[in-house]
N, C-alpha and C positions, 0 to 999 in steps of 0.2 A: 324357541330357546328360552323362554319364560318357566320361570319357578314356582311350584306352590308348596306350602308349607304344612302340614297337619300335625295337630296335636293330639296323639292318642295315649285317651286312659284308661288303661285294662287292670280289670281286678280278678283275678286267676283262683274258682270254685277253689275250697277246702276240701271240696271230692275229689281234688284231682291229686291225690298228696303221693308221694313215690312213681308219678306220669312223666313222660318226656311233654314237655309243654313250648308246643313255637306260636310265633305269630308271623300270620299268612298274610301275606299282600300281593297281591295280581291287578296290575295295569299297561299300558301301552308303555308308557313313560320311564326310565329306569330311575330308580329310584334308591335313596341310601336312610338308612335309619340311626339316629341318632340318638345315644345315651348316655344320661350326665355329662352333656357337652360335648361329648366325644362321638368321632364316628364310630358306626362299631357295625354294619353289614350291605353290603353292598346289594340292591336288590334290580333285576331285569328278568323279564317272562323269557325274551330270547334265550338268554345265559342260564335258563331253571336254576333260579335263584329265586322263589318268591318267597324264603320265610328265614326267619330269625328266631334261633332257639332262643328260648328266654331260663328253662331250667332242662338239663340233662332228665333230672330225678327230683323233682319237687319236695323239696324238706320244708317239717314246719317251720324253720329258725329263718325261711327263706322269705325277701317282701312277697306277698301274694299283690298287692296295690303297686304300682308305678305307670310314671309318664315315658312315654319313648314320642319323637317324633321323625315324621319323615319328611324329607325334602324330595319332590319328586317334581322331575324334570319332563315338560312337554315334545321330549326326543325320546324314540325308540335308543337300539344299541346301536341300527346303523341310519340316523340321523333322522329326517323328518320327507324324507322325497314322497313324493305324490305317484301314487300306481307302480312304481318301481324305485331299487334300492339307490338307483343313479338318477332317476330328477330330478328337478331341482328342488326344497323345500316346499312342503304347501301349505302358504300362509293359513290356510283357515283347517288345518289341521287341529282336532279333536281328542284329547287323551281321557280314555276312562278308565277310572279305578270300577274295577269289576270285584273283587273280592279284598274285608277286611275284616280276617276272622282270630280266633282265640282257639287254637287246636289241640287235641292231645296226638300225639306221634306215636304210632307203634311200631316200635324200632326193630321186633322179632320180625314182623312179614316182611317190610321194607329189605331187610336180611334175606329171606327167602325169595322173598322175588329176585333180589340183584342175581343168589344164585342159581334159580329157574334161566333168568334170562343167558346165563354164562353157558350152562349145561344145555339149552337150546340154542345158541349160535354155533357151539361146538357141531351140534349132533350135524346143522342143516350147514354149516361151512366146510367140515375138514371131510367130506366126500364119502361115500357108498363102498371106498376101495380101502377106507382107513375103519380100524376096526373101534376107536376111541371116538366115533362119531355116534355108532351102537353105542358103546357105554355109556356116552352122554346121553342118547335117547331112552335107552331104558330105565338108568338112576334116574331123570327124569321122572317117568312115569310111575316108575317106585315112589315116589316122593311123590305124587298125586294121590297117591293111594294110602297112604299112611297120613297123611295130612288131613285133618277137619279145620277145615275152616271156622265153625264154629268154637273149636275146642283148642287153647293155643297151649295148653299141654304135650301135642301132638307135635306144634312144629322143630322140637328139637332135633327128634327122629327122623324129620325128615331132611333138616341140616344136616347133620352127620353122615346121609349118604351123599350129598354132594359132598360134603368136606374129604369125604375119602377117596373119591374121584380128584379133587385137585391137590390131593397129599401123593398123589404118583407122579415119583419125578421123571423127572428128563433123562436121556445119554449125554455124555459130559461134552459132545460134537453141536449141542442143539444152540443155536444162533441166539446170541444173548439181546435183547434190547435196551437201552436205556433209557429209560420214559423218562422227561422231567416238565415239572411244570411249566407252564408256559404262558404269557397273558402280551399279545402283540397288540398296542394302543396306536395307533397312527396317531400324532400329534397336529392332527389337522385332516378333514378329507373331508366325510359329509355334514360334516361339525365343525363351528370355528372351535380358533385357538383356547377357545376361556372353556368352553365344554369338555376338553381333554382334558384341562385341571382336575373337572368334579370325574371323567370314567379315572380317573388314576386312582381318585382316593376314594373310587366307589369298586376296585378290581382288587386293589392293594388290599383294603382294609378287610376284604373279605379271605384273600390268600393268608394274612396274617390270623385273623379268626379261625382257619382250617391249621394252621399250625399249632396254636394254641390247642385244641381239643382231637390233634393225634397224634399223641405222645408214642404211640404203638408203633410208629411207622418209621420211628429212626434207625431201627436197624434188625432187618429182616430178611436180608440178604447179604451183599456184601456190603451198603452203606444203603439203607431204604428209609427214604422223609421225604419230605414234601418240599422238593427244589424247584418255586419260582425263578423262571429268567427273567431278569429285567435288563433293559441295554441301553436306553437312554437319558442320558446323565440330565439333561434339561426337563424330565417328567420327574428325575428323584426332587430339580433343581423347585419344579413347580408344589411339591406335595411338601418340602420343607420348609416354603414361605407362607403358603394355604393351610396344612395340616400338622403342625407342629407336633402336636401330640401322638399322632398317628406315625410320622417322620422317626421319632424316637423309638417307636415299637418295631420299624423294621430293621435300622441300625443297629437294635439289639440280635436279631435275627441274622442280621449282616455277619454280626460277630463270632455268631454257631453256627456258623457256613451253612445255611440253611436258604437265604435270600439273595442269592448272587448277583451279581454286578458284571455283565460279559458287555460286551461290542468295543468298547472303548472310543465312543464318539458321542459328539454332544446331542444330536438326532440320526435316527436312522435315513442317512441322507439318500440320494440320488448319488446312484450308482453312476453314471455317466458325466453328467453338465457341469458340477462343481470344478473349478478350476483347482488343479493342480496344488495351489498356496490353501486354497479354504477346503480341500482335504487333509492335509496336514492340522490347519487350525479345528478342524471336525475332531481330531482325534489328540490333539492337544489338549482342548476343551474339556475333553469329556475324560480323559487320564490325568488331568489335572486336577478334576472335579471330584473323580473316584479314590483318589490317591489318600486330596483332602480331608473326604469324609468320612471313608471308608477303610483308609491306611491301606492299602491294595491298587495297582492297576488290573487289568482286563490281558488278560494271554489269549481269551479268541475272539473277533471279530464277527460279529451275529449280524446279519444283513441279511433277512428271510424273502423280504417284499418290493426292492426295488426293484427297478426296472431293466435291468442289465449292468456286466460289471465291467470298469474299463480294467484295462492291460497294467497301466500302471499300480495299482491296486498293493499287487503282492509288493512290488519294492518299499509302498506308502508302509504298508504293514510292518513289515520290519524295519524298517528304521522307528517304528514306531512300540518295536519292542513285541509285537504279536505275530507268531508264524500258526496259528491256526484261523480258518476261516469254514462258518457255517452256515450255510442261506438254500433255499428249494426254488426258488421263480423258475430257474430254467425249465422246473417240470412242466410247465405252462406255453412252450415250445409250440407253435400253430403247425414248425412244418417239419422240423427233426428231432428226435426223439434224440435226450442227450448220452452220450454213451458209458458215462459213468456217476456214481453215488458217493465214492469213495477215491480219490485221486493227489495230486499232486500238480498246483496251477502257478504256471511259472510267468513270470513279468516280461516284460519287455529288456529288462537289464540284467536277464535271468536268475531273481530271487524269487524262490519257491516257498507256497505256506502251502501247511497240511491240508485240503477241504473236503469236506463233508455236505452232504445232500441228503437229510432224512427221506431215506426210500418209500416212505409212505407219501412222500410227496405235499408234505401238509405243516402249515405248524400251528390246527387247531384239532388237532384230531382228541377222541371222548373217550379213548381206553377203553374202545369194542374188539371182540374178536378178530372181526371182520379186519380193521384195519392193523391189527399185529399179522393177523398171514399174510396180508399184503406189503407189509414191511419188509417180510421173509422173501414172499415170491417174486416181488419186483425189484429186489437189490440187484444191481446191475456187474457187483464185482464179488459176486458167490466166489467162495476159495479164494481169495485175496484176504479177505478182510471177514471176522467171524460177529463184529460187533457194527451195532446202529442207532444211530438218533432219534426217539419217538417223543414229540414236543406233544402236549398235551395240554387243553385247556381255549375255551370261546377265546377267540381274537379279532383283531379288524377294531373294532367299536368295543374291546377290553371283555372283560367279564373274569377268563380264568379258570384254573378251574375249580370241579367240584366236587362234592364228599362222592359222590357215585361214581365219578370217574377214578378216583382215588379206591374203592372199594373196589371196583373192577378189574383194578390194576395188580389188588393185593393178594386175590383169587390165583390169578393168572401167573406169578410170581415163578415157579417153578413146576408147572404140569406138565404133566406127560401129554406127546401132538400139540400141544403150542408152544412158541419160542422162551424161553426165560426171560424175566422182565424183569427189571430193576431199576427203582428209583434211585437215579445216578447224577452226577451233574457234568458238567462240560468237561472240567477237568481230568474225570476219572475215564471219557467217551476219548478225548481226544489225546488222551495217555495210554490207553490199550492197543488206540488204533496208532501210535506210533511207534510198539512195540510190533506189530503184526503187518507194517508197510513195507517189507524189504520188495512185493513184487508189484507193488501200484503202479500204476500208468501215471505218464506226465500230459498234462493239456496246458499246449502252449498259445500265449495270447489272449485277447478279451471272451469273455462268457456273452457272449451280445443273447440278448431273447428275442425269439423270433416273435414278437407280439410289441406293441405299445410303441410302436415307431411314430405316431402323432405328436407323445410327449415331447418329444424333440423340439418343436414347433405349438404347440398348445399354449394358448395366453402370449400374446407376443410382447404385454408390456412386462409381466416375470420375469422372461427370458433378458430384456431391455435393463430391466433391476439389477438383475445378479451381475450382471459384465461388469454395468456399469459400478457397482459400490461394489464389487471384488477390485475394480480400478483403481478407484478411489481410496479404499484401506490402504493399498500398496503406496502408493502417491503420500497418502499420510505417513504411513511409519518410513519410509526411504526418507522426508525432509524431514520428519523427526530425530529421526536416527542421524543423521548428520547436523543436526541443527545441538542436540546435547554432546555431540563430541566436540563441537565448537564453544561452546555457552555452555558456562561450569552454573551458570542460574537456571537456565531453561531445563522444567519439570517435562520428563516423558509422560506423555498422555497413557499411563498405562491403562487405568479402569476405564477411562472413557473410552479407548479402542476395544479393551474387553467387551463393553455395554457394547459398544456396534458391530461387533466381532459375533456375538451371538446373537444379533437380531437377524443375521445376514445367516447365518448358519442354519436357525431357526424356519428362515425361508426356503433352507436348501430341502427340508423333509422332503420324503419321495412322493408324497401328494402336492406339493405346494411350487416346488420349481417347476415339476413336469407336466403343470396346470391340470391336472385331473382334480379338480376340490371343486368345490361348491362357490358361490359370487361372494360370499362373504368372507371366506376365506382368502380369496385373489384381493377383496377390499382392505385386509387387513395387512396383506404381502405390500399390498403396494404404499399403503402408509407407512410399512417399517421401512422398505426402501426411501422414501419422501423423507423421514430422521434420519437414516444416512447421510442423506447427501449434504444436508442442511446440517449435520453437528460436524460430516466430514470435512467438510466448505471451511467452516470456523476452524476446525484444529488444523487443515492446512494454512489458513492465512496465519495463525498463530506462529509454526514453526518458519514461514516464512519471513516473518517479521522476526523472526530470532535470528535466524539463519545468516539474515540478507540486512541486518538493521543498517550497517556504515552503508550498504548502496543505496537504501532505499530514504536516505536522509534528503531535502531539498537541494543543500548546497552540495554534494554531491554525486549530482544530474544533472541533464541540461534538462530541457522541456520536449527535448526528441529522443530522449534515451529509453529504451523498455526492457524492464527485467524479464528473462526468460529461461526458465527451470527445462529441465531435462532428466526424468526419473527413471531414462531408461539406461540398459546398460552396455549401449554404442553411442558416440557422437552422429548428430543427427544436424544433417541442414537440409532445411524446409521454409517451406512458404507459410509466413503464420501471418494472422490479423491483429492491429495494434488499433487503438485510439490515438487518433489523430489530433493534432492542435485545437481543432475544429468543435471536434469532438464524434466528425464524423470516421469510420474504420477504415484503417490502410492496410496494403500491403507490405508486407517486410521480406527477402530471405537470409534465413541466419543461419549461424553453425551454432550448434550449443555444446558444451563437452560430454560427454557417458557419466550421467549419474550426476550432474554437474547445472552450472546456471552460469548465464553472462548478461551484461548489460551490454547491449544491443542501441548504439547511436547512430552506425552509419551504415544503412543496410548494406548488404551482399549486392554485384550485379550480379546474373544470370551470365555464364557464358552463350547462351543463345534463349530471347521471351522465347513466352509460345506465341507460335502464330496460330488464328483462326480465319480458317476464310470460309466461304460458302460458295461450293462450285456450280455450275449451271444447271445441273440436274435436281437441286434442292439441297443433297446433301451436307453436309459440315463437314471439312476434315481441320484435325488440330494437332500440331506438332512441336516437340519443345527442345530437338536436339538429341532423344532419348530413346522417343517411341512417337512412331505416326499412327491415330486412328484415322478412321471413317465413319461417320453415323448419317442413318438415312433422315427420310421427314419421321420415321415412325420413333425413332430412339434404338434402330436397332446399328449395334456394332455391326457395320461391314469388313472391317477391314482394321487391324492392328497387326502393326510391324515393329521390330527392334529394330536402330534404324543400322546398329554397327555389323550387325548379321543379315538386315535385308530379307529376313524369316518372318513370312507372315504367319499370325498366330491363328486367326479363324479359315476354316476351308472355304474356298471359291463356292458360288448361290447359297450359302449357308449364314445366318442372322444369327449373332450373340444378342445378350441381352435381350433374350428372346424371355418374353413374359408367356406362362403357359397357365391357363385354369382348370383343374380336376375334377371330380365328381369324387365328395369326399363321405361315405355312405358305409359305415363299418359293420360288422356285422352284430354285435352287440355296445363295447366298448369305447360310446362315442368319442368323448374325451382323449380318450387313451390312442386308438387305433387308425392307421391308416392301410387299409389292407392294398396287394398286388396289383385290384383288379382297377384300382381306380387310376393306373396307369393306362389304361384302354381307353381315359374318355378323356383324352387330352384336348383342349380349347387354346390354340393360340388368343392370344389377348389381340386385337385388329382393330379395335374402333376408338380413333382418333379424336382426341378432344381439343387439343391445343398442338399443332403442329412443332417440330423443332425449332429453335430460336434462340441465336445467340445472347448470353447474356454478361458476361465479360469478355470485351473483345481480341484479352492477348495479353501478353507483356509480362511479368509476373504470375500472371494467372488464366488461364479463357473456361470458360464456362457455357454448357448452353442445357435449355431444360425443355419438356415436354410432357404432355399430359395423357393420361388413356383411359377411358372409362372398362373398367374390370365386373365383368358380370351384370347382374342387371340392376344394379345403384349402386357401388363402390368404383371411387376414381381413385387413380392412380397419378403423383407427380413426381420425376426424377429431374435430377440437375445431375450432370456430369461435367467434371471437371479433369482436370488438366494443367497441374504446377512446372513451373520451371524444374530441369535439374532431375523432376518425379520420375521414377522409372515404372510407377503405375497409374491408372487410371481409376480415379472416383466416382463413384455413385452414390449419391446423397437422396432416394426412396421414402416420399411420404404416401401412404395409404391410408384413405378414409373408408376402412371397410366394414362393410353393410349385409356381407353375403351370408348363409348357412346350407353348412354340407357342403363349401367347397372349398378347395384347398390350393393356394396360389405361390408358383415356383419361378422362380428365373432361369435360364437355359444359356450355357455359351457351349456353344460345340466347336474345337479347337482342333488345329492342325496337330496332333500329338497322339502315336501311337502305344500303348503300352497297356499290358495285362494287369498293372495294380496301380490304381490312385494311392494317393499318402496323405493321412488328415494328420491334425492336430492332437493331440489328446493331454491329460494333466504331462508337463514336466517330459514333454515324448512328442512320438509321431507311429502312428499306426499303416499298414498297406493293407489295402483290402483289394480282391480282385475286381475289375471293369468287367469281368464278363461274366457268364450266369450259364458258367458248365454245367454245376451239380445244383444239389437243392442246396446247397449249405451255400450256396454263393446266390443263389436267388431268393434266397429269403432273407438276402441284404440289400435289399432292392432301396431301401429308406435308413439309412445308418446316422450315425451323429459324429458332429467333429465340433471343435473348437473353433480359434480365430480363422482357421485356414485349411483350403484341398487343394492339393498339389497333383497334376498329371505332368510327369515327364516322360521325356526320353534321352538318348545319349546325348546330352552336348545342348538341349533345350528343354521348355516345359513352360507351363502356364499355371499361374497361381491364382486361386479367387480367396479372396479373403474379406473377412465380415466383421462388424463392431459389436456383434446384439444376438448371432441368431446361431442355430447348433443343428439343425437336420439338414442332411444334402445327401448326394448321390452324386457318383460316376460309374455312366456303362458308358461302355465302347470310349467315344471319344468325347462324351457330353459330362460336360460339371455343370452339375443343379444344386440352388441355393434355396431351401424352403422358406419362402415367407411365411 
């Protein structure tokens, strides 16, 4: 991730006067060039980007002498991994600049070839049965034979037979496309966060460069330029405080609808994990940000790359002012192919947005043939819908596109045997297709992908972050938010919740929550978590000390009183821990009121402690009035009962808390994936390190813990607990793990029959089915939920619920918890 800097000084022959004159640069490294301070081209070998015109047409009035320099960056486009594009960096990686020349351009062959190559894709894609495949092959060959290569007199003649071949139009029935620019930056994945600074203002400033020098393209069909999409407001946010000058030049662009601004979120976040509140603040952020700078919000929602989409989605969407939505992952489906490009996907509260699936299945495709008849042949709602989305332009690791693929495109425009193409943009794609939906199909419920179900669980301290400082903001703005309805002095923390508002957002990109990034990346996630918690920490004690200032005065307390907040939105009595006289922790049980706080002097009794005893078998069982367990020597639940129903929860020889270890062995996508088969190599966990053992005896609280050693050097230690009053059961899970390629779950298999568990999801609850009739229900073998999975039945049900963690499973009768 190291910079090197060159200062080059070219002085450009007097023979070369009326030449196209660029300068060439070829290295590992991407690399951007800079003049008169300004960037001005973005350069990467991946993205065939390696040169910088310096004059169209060399005039004498023009400088022949000047300095340009490059900055050129020791990362390729997609990072720096060793033997593959997913390793991890390799420190003693090597970048060499292989070429640094002074060129003339000859811009007539470069023309001829693009056309050669068009008039040969034709001839050898549109088939033996199509008669304009002949045509291309023989203009072609026409155009071999009138052509000298030595003599460039010749090549006019032999343009004007291709030109004439792509001057034949279409029937007015022929399926239109709309290309539009395209440059997808992941804001973190094999590259940290500061390396996406330099690809934004090394994609950007190049897309801006191609709009400047083709003026030709603005309108050559129904509306033909060069429409860059850009969609996340935190990459304009970073290019406006880095690139000032550059910043200016696309808001000018902005302004001739030429540079659009679509998604409406502050990063292209994870489609699933993001809690409900920080999808809102995702799309708050970034309509706030666009509104600002832009004078405009965002009508559709661009989410190309994430990893599946939750149910709640479309209602987020409109209330958020966007009923259209555009994304392709699901073509990336391991086991069902999905059944439509062109639909109508309705929420859970049933609000419907328009979405689209570019049928080419891509959103970095190069404006080849190839890929517009596959745009045609694989649209899955032929006769419904006559129009399609064709994103164009290097992405992943930025780039964008380029003059060839833009010349490719202009070819292609309206010929006869391929589709019509136009450079269009969101608005005008998802305005026809709202004209032309009277017969679209409805798809109810989440878009789940059947791929990258590891995400779920990957990086378990990320996972740990986002709960926790999505917790945490809440908790701030709830006692702030009541603390200035109280206190006409007390300043609302607005910019400082903004600052942490989008550091936490910033974590949510769909490489960085779903732990697929790189170790430096996860290093960086987990220090913006660490300012959370530590600036959130301060502006809670802030508001509390507004809020609460007459209780929390000396003379009025005693030295046993404890103030106790409550930011939820039921009254809660619970067992909490205080400081003691002593200074040692006590127990307490209190009521607190919904949303509310009390000073807390003379605690609650329990109408019944817990008892804990230990029966002669070894076992523990603990009961508090509420609910009787059972746990063996190993930590496994035997046995839990409600005690007013007498309903036992676990089936007879059957062990909850049953720890299981996998064989976690993907087939390409380590990070990401956890495939079927690794359900085949299941490892109860069995060997005992610390026996069970009580460790608070009862009364207010019992407690006991135990230890397991997991795999071949990772231990395992649980405290299970047991409050008065609690109508559930605690598990408090530390692991020091050590393992690779394995993948470690918790198992309770419960007396409860029924065909659909019920998870959590943002602001909702989803039912997926327990059993794995079809393929579509077995390639949800690994799904994700929020705090909680629900299995019921009429009149009972068991709930497992979690503080931190997001992948699990129910089949049959078993909920599993992926650690």
């Amino acid at each position: 991730w190291e910079t090197c800097w060159f200062k080059v000084e070219l002085s450009i022959p007097p023979a070369w006067a009326g030449r196209e004159v660029h300068f060439v640069w070829e290295s590992d490294g991407e690399g951007m060039v800079w003049r008169d301070a300004q960037p001005v081209q973005g350069l990467t070998k991946e993205g065939e980007k390696t040169s910088y015109i310096l004059t169209r047409r060399l005039k004498e009035s023009e400088p022949h002498s000047l300095t340009l320099y490059v900055e050129l960056a020791c990362n390729g486009l997609f990072g720096a991994g060793k033997d593959s594009m997913i390793a991890p960096p390799d420190p003693d990686r090597r970048v060499i600049l292989s070429k640094a020349e002074l060129v003339v351009f000859n811009r007539d062959v470069y023309e001829l070839l693009v056309d050669l190559e068009i008039l040969l894709d034709m001839a050898q894609l549109l088939g033996e049965e199509n008669q304009r495949s002949f045509q291309a092959l023989y203009t072609a060959n026409q155009m071999v034979n009138v052509c000298d290569v030595t003599d460039p007199s010749t090549f006019p003649a032999a343009r004007d037979l291709a030109a004439a071949i792509f001057s034949q139009r279409n029937g007015e029935s022929q399926h239109t496309i709309h290309a539009m620019g395209h440059c997808h930056i992941d804001s973190a994945w094999l590259w940290p966060y500061e390396e996406t600074i330099r690809k934004c203002a090394r994609s950007w400033v190049t897309v801006v460069h191609l709009m400047e020098h083709n003026p030709e393209l603005t309108f050559a069909c129904s509306q033909l330029g060069l429409i860059p999409v850009l969609w996340q407001a935190q990459q304009f946010e970073w290019v406006r405080s880095w690139y000032p000058g550059l910043y200016a030049r696309i808001r000018d662009f902005v302004a001739k609808g030429q540079f659009i601004p679509v998604g409406g979120t502050w990063v292209e976040m994870d489609g699933n994990l993001p809690s409900g509140e920080s999808m809102v603040r995702q799309f708050l952020q970034g309509q706030r940000f666009f509104q600002e700078q832009f004078g405009q919000i965002c009508s559709e929602f661009w989410l190309p790359d994430t990893f599946g989409y939750s149910a709640q989605l479309p209602q987020l969407m409109c209330g958020c002012g966007i009923r259209r939505f555009l994304t392709q992952k699901l073509s990336w489906n391991l086991v069902n192919s999905f059944p439509h490009h062109t639909f109508f996907w309705e929420g859970i509260d049933g609000s419907q947005v328009l979405t689209h699936f570019p049928p080419g299945d891509s959103y970095g495709m190069h404006g080849r043939v190839e890929e517009m008849l596959k745009t045609v042949k694989n649209n899955k709602d032929k006769g419904r819908v006559n129009h399609s989305a064709f994103l164009f332009g290097f992405g992943d690791g930025g780039g964008g596109p380029t003059q060839k693929m833009l010349d490719r495109i202009k070819r292609m425009s309206d010929t006869d045997g391929l589709p019509r193409v136009q450079i269009s943009t969101p608005d005008q794609l998802f305005s026809v297709l709202e004209k032309e939906s009277s017969q679209l199909c409805t798809w109810v419920g989440e878009l789940f992908l059947e791929l990258h179900n590891g995400t779920y669980t990957t990086q378990a301290q990320i996972k740990k972050g986002n709960r926790e400082c999505e917790r945490i903001l809440h908790d701030v703005e709830v006692l702030s938010a009541l603390a200035v309805a109280q206190d006409s002095v007390f300043q609302y923390p607005a910019s400082q919740l903004q600052r942490l508002w989008r550091l936490l957002l910033l974590n949510q990109f769909h490489d960085v929550l779903p732990g697929s990034c790189i170790q430096l990346v996860v290093e960086d996630a987990l220090q913006y978590y660490t300012e959370i918690r530590r600036a959130g920490a301060q502006l809670q004690e802030e508001a509390v000390q507004s809020l609460c200032r007459d209780l929390l005065q000396p003379q009025a307390r005693s030295t046993q009183s404890t103030l106790v907040l409550n930011t939820l939105p039921w009254e809660r009595t619970e067992v909490i821990s205080r400081p003691g006289p002593d200074g040692t922790e006590t127990l307490a049980l209190v009521t607190v009121p919904s949303v509310g706080y009390a000073l807390v002097q003379e605690p609650l009794l329990p109408p019944q402690p817990v008892a804990v005893r230990t029966q002669e078998d070894g076992s523990i069982t603990m009961e508090n009035g509420v609910i009787a367990v059972c746990l063996d020597a190993m930590g496994h639940l035997t046995s839990l009962r409600l005690l007013d129903t007498e309903r036992s929860s676990i089936l007879d020889g059957c062990y909850a808390n049953q720890f299981a270890l996998f064989d976690d062995v993907p087939l390409y996508w380590d990070a990401w994936d956890v495939m079927d088969y690794h359900l085949e190599t299941r490892k109860p966990v069995t060997t005992l390190l610390k026996p069970l053992e009580i460790i608070l005896p009862g009364g207010l609280r019992g407690s006991v813990r135990f230890s397991l050693q997991v795999g071949k050097s990772s231990t395992l230690t649980q405290e299970i607990i047991l409050d008065a009053m609690c109508p559930y059961l605690r598990f408090l899970t530390q692991v020091e793990w050590n393992e690779a390629h394995k993948f470690l779950k918790v198992e309770f298999p419960v007396q409860v029959r029924s065909t659909n568990a019920t998870y959590e999801i943002q602001f909702g609850h989803l039912q997926r089915p327990t059993h794995w009739n079809t393929s579509w229900d077995w390639a949800r073998f690994e799904v994700w939920a929020h705090k909680w999975l629900d299995l019921s039945e009429h009149g009972f049900g068991v709930a497992l619920l979690n503080d931190c963690k997001y992948g699990a499973s129910a089949h049959r009768n078993v909920l599993s918890l992926s650690l």
